[in-house]
N, C-alpha and C positions, 0 to 999 in steps of 0.2 A: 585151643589147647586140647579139647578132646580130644582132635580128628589126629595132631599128632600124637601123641598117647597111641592112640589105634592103630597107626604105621610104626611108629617108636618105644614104647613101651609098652604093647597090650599085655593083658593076661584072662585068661578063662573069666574070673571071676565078674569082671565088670561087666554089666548091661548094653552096649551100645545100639550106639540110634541103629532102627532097621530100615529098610526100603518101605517107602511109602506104598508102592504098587505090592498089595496081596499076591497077584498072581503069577509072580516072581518066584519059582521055584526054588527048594531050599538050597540045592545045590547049586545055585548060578547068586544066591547070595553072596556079599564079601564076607569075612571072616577074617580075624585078629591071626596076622599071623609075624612070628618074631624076625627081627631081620636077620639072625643067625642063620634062618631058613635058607636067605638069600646068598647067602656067603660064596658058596661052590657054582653059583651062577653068576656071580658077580666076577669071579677069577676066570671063567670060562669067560666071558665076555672082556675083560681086560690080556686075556694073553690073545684073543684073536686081535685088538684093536693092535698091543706090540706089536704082532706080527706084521701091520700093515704100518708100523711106525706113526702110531697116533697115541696121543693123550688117554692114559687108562683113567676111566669111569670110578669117582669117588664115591663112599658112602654116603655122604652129601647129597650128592646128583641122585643116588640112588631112591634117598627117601626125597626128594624133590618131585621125581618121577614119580614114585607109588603117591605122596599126596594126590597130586594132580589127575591119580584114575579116580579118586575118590571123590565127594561132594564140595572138596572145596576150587574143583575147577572153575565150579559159575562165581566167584569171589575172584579169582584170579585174571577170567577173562572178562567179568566185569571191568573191573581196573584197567585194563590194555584195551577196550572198548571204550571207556568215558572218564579218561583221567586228562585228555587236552580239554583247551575251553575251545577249543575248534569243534570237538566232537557233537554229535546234536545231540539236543536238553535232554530228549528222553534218556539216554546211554551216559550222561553224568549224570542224573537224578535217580539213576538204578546203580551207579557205583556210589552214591551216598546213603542208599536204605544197605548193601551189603555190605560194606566195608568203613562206614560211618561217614563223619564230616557235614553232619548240621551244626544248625547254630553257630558257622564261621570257625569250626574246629577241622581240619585237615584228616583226612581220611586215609586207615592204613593201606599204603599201599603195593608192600609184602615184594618189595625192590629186592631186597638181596635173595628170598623165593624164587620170583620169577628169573632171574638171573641163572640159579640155580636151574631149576627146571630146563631154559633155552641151553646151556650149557649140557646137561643130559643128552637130551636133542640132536645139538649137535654132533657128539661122539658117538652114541648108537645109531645114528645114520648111517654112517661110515660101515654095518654091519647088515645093513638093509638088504634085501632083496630086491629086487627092483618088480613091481608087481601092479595090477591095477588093484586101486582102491577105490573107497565108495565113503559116501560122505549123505546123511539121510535129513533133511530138516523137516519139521512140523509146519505146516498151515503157513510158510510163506509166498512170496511170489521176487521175481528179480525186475529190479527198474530197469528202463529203457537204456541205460546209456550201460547194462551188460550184451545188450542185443545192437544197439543201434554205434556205432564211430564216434568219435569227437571230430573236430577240427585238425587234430594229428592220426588219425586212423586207427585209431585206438578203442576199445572197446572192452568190457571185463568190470572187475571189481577188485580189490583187496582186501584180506581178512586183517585186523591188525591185531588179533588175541591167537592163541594157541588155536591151529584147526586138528580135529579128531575126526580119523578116520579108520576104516576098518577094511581087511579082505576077505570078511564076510558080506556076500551082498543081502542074504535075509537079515541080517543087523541091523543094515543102514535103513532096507526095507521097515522095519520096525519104528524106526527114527523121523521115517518121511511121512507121518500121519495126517490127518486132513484133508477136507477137499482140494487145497492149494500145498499139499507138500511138494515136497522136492528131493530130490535124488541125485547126485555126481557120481558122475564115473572119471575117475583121474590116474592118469599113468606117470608113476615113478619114471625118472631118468635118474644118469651119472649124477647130475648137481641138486634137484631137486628130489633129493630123498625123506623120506620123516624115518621117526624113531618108533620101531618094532617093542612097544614093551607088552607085549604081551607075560613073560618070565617075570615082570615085579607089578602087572596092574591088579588091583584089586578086582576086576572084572576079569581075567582072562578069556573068559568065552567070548568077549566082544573083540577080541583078536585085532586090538585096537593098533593103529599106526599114526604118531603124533608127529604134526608139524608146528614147526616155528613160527615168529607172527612174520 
């Protein structure tokens, strides 16, 4: 409830949670800002989408988007990470410490959100630039079958939560921490676009660009 409140109804007066990292300058902090703000950006973005005879971007989709710059993204892609039982223990044993479902109670899992959100997505795409992006992870490494073929010549991996990326490469750089970080460099085409929110993230300097799962 807070975090909407803070996209939805903030005001001056409330405390809200800050960034754990100190050395987060004031300015690159998020800060409560009303969605009237949004307004005149929102209508710039639905009369370019007419003009290409696409579904204008709801107020809905709008605070869908801004949640999702904010802290409740690892909730959100937790869930679209460990809500099969296909998924492995670890990735449904971290969607039940974020989003609950111990002791045999069912864990929310913020369906008509994410809907919302891929819905977003979708239609700011459509406005995209086509551009490379970069994508930074912490201390991982990639399995063998993103390097080596299957039996079908196949080779890669799949994201199946929202991917975030940015076209800043010192960003990502920042993201890739670790002896074993990692870094992508990925190039936009026609069909493969994400959603430019930079105009409603709570982050804007992370000139973040979000794709679908």
């Amino acid at each position: 409830k807070q975090e909407w409140c803070f996209v939805v109804e903030p005001n001056e007066e409330t405390l809200w949670p800050k960034e754990a990292d100190v050395k987060i300058k004031e300015d690159r902090r998020r800060k409560p800002i009303p969605l009237s703000k949004f307004k005149d950006e929102l209508k710039e973005k639905n009369d370019q989408l007419k003009r290409l005879n696409q579904p204008e971007m709801t107020e809905e989709e709008l605070i869908g988007g801004r949640l999702y710059t904010g802290p409740l993204f690892v909730k959100y892609n937790g869930v679209l990470r460990g809500c099969r039982d296909s998924d492995p223990l670890e990735l449904r044993l971290i969607l039940k410490q974020l989003c609950g479902g111990a002791q045999g109670t069912k864990p929310n899992l913020y369906t008509t959100t994410l809907h919302v959100i891929n819905s977003s997505i979708v239609k700011l795409s459509k406005l995209t630039i086509a551009t490379p992006v970069y994508r930074g992870l912490a201390s991982k490494s990639l399995p063998d079958s993103f390097w080596t073929a299957n039996e079908f010549g196949v080779r890669g991996g799949i994201e199946t939560a929202f991917m975030s990326t940015t076209r800043d490469l010192d960003v990502a750089m920042r993201y890739a921490k670790g002896e074993t970080g990692l870094l992508f460099e990925m190039h936009m085409g026609m069909v493969d676009r994400g959603a430019d929110l930079v105009w409603l993230s709570q982050y804007p300097h992370e000139k973040e660009v979000l794709f679908g799962p």
